[in-house]
N, C-alpha and C positions, 0 to 999 in steps of 0.2 A: 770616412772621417777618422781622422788619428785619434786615438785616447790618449790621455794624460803619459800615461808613461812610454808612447812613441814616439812623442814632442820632441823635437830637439833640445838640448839642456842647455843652453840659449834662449830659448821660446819664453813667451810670454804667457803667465796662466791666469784664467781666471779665477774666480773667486771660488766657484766650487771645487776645480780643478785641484786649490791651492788649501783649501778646508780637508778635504780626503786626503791629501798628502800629507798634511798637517796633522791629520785626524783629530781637529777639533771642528764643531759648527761654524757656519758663515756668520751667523750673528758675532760672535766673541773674535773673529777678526777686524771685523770691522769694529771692535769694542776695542782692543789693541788698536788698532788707528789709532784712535783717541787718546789712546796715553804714551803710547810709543813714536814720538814724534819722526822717528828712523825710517819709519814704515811710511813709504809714498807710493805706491802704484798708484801708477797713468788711469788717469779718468776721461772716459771719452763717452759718446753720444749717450744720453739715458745713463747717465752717472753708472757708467760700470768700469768695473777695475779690472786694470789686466797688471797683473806682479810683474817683477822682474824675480831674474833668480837670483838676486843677491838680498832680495824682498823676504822670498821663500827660504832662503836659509837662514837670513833670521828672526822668521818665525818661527824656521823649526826648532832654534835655540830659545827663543821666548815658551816656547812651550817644554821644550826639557825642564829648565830652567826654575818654571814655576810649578808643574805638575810630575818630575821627577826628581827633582833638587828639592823642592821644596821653599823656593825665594818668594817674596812676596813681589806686587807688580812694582811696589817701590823700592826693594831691592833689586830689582831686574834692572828697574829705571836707573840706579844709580850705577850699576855695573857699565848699562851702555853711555851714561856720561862721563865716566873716566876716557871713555873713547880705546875700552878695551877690544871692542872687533865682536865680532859673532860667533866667533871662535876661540875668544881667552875665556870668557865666564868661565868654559868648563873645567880648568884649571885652578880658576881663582878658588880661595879659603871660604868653607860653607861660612852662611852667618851662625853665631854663636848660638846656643841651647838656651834655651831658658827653662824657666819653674813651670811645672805641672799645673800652676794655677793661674797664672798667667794669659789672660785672653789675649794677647797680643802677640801670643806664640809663633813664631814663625814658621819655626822646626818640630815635631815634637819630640819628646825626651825618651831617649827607648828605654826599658826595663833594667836592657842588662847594664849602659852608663850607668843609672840609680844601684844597681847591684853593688859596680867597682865600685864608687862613691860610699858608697854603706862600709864595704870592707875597708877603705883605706879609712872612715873617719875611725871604725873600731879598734883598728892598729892601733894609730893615735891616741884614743882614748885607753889604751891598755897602756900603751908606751910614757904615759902622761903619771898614769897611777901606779906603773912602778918604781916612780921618783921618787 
């Protein structure tokens, strides 16, 4: 029996096949289903799913996306409703920074932005009081 990465890259994979490749759990694909309307793999006898490979790459973009980007699922969702492709996100403009305190943070705020931020308000505030 062939393994995953002797398949032809045309092949059809299943759902573990496509979780390892993914390197996420089978459970949180098929939790993407559900919100990721793009994502259809073929369901056949015993409700199992075999991907296609245009399935599988964009998963592997739905997971960059949210687990190295930093997008939320509803960012991701609105990306692939512009009907930008599986392949523009990674070019598109991150979503904006927000406040530290902020639960709804998407991004978080690194140190050193707050750093620059600090030094350019101090300028200004020097530049202010020597008027």
């Amino acid at each position: 029996m062939l393994g995953p990465s002797e398949k032809s890259s045309t092949a059809f994979r299943t759902i573990s096949e496509v979780a390892a490749e993914v390197g996420v759990p089978q459970h949180v694909l098929r939790f993407w289903e559900s919100r990721f309307t793009q994502i259809s793999p073929l369901k056949r006898g015993g409700n199992r799913r075999y991907y296609r490979p245009a399935d599988v790459a964009l998963l592997q973009t739905i997971n960059r996306l949210l687990y190295s980007e930093g997008y939320t699922i509803r960012g991701v969702q609105q990306l692939l409703a512009r009907g930008t492709g599986p392949e523009a996100p990674a070019t598109a403009p991150p979503p904006p920074r927000v406040s530290v305190n902020d639960k709804r943070a998407t991004r978080p705020v690194s140190l050193m932005s707050l750093s620059a931020i600090r030094a350019q308000l101090a300028e200004a505030l020097a530049a202010a009081r020597a008027l």
